[in-house]
N, C-alpha and C positions, 0 to 999 in steps of 0.2 A: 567572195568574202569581203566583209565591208573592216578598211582598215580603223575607221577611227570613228566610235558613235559616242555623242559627247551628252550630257545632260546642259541643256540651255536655257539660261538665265536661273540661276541659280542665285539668290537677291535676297531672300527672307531667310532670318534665322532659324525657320523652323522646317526649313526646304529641306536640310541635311537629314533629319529624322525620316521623315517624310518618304526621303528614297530609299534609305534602310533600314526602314520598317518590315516587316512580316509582310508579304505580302504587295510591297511596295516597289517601285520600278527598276530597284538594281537588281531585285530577283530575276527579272523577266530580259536583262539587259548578261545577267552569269547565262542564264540558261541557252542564249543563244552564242554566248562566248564556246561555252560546253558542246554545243553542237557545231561549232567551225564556221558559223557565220560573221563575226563580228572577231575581230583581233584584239584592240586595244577598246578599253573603256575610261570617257575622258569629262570633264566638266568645264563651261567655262560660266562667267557671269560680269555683271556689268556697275554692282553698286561696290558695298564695302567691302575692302580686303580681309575684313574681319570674320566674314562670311565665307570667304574661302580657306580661310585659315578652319573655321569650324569645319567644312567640307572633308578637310584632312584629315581632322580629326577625327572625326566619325568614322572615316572610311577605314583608318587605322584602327580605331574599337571595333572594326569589322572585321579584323583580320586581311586587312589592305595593304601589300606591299608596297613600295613606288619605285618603278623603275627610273631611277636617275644616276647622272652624270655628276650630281652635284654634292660635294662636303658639305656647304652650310648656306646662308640668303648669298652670301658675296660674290661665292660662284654661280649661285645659280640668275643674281643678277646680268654679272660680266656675259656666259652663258648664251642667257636670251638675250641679250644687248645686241652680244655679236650675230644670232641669229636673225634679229630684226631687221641689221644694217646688210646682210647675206639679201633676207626677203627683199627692200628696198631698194640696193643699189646693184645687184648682182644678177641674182633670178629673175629671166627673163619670162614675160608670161601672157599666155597664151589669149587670154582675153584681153591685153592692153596691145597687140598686136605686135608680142613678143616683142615688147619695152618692159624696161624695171616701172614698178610705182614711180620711184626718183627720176626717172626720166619723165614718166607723165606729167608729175607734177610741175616739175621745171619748166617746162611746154608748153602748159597752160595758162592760159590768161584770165585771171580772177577778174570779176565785175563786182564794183565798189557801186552799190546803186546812189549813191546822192555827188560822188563825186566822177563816175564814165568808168574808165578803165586803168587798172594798175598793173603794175608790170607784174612778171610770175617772176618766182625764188629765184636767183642763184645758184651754177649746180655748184658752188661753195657750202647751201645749206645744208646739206644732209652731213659732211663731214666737218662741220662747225657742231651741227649739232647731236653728233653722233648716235647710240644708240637710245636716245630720249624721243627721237624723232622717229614717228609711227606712223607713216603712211596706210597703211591700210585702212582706215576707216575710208580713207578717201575711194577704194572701191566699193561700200556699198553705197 
């Protein structure tokens, strides 16, 4: 069973329709939910929040539950915050040879092309800059 199939890059306003249409891929994303392949079904995307906001929407005029933890934006900020800083300075992993992100990054020595070499972060940065600070893009 595949726990978590997301629909990716979800960017244009007219994406939302698009999936739940007649026809169109969140059919074919139930029907393997319905048959025990797939667990959760998830969306993520890259441009405006506005656009994820419609994603919800639609998916609620679908008759879309959401499983959450969260009363209103403030928890579900605080929430992911704290699960950010979990990913980053806690969870060790398996591709970084069972180091956090926060350690990789700390470790690393950025190259400044016109000026050599600059030092890498402080491990002070990640809890100065608590859960605003996302390391993960730095893994792809």
């Amino acid at each position: 069973m595949i726990d978590l199939l997301q629909f990716h890059e979800v960017i244009r306003m007219t994406d939302p329709e698009k999936i739940f249409s007649v026809g169109g891929s969140m059919e074919a994303l139930l029907a393997a939910k319905k048959a025990g392949k797939i667990r959760y079904i998830g969306f993520i995307g890259h441009k405006s929040p506005d656009i994820h906001l419609k994603m919800l929407q639609t998916a609620q005029e679908n008759g879309f539950l959401f499983d959450t933890a969260y009363q209103n934006g403030k928890d579900a900020r605080i929430g992911i915050g704290d699960y950010f800083k979990f990913y980053n300075t806690t969870r060790p992993h398996q591709a970084l040879g069972y180091r956090t992100p926060g350690e990789v990054f700390n470790t690393t020595v950025f190259e400044e092309p016109e000026k050599g070499v600059i030092e890498s972060l402080t491990t002070g940065t990640i809890d100065t800059a608590g859960h605003y600070l996302n390391l993960a893009p730095l893994l792809s």
